[in-house]
C-alpha positions as CSV (number, residue, x, y, z in Angstrom):
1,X,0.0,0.0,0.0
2,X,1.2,3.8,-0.5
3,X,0.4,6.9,-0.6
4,X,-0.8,7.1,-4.1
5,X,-2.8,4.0,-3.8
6,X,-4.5,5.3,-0.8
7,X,-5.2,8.9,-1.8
8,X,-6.3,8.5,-5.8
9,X,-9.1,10.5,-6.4
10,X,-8.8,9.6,-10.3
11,X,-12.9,10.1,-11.8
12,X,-13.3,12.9,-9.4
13,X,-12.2,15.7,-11.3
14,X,-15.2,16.2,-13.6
15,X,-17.7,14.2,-11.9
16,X,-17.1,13.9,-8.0
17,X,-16.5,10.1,-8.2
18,X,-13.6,8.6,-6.3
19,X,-12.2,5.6,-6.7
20,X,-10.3,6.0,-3.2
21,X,-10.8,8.7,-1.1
22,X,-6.9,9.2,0.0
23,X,-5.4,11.4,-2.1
24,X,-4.8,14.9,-2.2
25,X,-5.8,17.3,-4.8
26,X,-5.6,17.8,-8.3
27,X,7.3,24.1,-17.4
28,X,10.0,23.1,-15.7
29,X,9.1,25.6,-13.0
30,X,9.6,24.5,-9.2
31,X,8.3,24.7,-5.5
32,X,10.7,26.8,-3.1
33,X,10.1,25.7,0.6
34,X,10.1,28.9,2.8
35,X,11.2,27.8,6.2
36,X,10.4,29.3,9.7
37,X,12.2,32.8,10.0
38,X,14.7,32.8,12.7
39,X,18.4,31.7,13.2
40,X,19.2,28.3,12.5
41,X,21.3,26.5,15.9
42,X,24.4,24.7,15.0
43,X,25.3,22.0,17.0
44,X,28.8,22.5,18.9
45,X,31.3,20.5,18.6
46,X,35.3,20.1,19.2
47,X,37.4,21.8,16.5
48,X,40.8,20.2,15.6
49,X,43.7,22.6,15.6
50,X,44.5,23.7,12.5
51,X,47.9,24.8,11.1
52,X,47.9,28.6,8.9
53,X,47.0,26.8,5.5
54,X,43.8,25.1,6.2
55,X,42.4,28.4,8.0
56,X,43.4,30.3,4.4
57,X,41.7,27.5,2.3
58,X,38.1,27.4,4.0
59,X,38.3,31.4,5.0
60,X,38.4,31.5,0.7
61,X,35.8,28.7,0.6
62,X,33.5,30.3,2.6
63,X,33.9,33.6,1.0
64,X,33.1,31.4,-2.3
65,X,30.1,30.6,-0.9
66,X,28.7,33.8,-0.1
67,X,29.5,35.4,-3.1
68,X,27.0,32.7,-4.5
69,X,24.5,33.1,-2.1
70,X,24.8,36.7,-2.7
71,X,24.6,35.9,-6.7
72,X,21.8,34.0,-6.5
73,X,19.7,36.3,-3.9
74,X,19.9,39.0,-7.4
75,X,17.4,36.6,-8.8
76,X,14.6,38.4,-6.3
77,X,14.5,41.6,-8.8
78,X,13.4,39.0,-11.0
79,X,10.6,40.0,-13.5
80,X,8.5,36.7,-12.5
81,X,7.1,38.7,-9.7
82,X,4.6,40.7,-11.6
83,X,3.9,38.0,-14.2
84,X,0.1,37.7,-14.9
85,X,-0.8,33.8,-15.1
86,X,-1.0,33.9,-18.5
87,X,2.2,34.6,-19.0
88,X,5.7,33.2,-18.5
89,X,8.7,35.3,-18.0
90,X,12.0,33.8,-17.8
91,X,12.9,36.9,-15.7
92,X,15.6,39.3,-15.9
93,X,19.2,38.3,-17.4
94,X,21.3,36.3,-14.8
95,X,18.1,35.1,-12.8
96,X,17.5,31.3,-12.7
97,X,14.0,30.1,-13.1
98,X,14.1,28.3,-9.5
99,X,15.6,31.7,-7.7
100,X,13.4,33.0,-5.0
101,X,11.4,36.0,-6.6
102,X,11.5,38.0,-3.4
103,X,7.5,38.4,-3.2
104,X,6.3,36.3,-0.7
105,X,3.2,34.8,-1.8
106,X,1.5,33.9,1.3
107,X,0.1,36.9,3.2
108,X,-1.5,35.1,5.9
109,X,-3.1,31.7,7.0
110,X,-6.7,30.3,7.7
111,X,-6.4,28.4,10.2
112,X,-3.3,25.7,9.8
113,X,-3.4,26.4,6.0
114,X,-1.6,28.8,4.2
115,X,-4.0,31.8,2.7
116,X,-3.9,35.0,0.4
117,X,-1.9,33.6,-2.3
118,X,-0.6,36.1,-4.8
119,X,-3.2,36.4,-8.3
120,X,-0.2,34.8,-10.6
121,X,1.2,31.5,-11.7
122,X,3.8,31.5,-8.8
123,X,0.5,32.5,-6.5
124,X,-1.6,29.7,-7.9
125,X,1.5,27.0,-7.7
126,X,1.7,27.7,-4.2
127,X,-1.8,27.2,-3.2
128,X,-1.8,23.8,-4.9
129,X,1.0,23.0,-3.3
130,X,-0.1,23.7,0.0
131,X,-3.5,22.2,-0.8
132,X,-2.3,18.8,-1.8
133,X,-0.6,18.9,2.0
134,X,-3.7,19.5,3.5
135,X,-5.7,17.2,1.7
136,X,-3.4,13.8,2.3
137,X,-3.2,14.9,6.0
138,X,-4.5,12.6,8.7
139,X,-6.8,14.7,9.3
140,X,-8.7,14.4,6.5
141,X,-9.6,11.0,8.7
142,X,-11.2,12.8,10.9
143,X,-15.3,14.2,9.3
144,X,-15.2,17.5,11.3
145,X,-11.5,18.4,10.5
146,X,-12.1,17.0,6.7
147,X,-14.7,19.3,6.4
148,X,-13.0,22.7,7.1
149,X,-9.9,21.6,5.5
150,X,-12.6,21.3,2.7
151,X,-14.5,24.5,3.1
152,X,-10.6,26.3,3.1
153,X,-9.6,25.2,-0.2
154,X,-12.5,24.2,-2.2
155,X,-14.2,26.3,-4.6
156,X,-17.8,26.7,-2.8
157,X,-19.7,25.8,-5.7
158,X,-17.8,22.4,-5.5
159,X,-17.9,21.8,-1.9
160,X,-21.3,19.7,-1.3
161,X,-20.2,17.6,-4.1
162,X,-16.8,16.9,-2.7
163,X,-18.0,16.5,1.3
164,X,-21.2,14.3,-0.2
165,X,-18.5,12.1,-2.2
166,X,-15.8,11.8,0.9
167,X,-18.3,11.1,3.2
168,X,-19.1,7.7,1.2
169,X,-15.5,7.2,0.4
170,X,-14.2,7.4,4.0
171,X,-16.6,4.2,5.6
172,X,-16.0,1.7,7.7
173,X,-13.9,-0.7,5.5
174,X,-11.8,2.1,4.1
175,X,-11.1,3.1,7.9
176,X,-10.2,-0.8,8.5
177,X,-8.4,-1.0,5.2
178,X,-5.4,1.5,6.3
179,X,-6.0,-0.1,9.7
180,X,-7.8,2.3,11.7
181,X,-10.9,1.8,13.6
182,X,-14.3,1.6,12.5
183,X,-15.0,5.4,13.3
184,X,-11.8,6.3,11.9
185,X,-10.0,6.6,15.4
186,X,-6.5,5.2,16.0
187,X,-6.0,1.8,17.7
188,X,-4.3,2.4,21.1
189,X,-0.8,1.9,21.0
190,X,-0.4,3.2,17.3
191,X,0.5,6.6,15.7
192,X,-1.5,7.0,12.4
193,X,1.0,8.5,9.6
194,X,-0.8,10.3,6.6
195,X,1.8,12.8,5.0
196,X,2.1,14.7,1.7
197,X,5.1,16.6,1.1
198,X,5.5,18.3,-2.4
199,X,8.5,18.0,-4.3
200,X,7.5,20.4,-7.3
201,X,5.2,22.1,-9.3
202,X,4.1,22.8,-12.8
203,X,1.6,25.4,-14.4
204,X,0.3,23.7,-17.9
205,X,-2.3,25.8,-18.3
206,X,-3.7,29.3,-17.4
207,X,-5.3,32.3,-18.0
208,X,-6.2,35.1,-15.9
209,X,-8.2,33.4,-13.2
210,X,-7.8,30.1,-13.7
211,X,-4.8,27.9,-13.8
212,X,-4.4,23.4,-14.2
213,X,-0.9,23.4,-11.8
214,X,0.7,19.5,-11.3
215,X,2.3,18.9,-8.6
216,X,5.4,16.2,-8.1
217,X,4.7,14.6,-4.6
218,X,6.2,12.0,-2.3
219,X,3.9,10.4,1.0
220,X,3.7,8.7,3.6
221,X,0.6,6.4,5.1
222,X,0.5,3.6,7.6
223,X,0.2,2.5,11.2
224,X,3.0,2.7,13.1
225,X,3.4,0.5,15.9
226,X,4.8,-2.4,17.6
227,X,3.1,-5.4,15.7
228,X,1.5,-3.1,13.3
229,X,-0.1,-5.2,10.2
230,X,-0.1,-1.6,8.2
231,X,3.6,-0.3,8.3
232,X,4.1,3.3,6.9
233,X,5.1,2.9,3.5
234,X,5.8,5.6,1.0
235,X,4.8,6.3,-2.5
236,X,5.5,8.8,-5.5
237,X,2.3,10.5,-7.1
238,X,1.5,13.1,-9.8
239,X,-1.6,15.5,-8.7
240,X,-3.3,17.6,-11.0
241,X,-5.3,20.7,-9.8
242,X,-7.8,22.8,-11.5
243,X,-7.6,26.1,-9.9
244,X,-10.1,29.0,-9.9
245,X,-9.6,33.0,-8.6
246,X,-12.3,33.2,-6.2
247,X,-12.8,35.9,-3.4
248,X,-9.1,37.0,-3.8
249,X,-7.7,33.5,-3.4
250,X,-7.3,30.7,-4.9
251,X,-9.7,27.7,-4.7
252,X,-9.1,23.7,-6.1
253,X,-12.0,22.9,-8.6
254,X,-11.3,19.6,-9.6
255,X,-8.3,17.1,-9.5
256,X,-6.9,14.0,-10.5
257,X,-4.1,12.3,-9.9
258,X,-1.8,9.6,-11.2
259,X,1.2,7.3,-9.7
260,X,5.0,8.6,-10.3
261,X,7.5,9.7,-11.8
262,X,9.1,7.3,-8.8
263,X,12.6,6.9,-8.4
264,X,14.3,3.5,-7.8
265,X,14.6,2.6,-4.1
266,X,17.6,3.1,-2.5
267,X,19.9,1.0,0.1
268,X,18.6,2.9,3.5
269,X,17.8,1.0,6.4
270,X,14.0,0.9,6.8
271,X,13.4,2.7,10.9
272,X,11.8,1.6,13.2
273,X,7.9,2.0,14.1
274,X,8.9,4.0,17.2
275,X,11.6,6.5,15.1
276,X,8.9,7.0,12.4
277,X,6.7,8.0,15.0
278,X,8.7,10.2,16.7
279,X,9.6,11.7,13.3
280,X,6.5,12.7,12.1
281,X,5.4,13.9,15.6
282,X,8.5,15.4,15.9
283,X,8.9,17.5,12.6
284,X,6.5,20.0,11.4
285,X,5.6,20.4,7.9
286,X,6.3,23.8,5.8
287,X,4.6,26.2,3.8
288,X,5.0,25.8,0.4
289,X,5.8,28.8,-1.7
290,X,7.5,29.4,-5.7
């Protein structure tokens, strides 16, 4: 079981079927993760003693490296920040097309989800980024915290038919299927893991108000647990929104979604139930921004 498998809303896009209820929502441009403001800590440790030569060598590499930083920080005078959705701007000369614009497109949040996203391409691939977080969270699970995740980034004329088609997808054998309860409550003992972290985005269509943005995802889903029978596994999934310009934000329509690209598995050692656990409970998620 993974992610995609659980969260595939495929049908649902046009006419509010789903096939399985746990998915999120549905160029070369990509997704910039803005982190918390403040400092980051650096943990201390010992330094070695170092002769004259070594202290010359990384005083020029570090001097390297902020003249890049520097460098690539230019890119925020980038025209991309007054792009109109229908259009796309490399930017000025020099700028990369994955520099930071220097807009921030997120002016605010409704409750844990990000808000006011800006009326552009970089606007609208930011909301469905953030969107398809919300929507493969663990608390789409719960009914109460399904719907206002729902009413927050749902276009309203779509709503009913979205909350009318979840509410039959999330039943009692769904519940039992990714081995939760009947109600959809965690067994005791166990940590329930549903996570949707975005790896990039892509507008392929837009126009003024409306844009069709895919974004590149990786997730998490399982029961973690000593003697668990649904280990967190992860997946690899493609989601497509349909985005409208409603109310000065910007709302999901409709959505599909499809498996991969995946990459081939790699050598590391698979954690624990507890470290997994602790992990998730342990590390917030971001706010996803171009």
């Amino acid at each position: 079981m993974s992610p995609g498998d659980e969260h595939d809303y495929r049908g649902m896009d046009q006419g509010g079927r789903a096939d399985d209820p746990y998915s999120t929502l549905g160029g070369t441009r990509q997704t910039r993760t803005r982190l918390p403001d403040g400092d980051a800590g650096h943990p201390h440790t010992r330094r070695p003693v170092r002769n004259s030569r070594s202290l010359v060598t990384i005083t020029g590499v570090v001097v390297l490296l902020i003249a890049a930083i520097a460098f690539a920080n230019r890119g925020g005078t980038s025209n991309d920040d007054n792009a109109s959705p229908g259009s796309k701007s490399s930017g000025s000369a020099g700028s990369a097309p994955t520099a930071p614009t220097g807009t921030k497109p997120v002016q605010g949040k409704n409750g844990t989800i990000a808000s006011g996203f800006a009326h552009d391409e970089q606007g609208a691939q930011s909301a469905a980024a953030n969107y398809a977080v919300a929507l493969g969270s663990a608390e789409m699970f719960d009914k109460a915290k399904r719907d206002e995740i729902l009413d927050t980034v749902i276009a309203p004329a779509s709503v009913s038919r979205f909350r009318d088609t979840l509410d039959k997808a999330y039943s009692a054998g769904f519940y039992k299927n990714v081995g939760l309860n009947e109600d959809g409550s965690t067994p005791e003992g166990f940590t329930f893991i549903s996570r949707t972290a975005p790896l990039g985005t892509k507008v392929t269509k837009a126009t003024a108000d409306e844009a069709t943005v895919e974004v590149w995802c990786t997730g998490l889903i399982g029961l973690a647990g000593e003697g668990s029978t649904k280990p967190v596994t992860d997946g690899w999934f493609t989601i497509t929104m349909e985005l409208a310009w409603i109310d000065g934000d910007w709302k999901a329509v409709t959505h599909s979604q499809k498996d991969g690209p995946a990459p081939v598995g790699g050598d590391t050692r698979a954690s624990s139930a507890d470290e997994i656990a602790d992990a998730v409970n342990g590390f917030g998620g971001f706010t996803y921004a171009r």
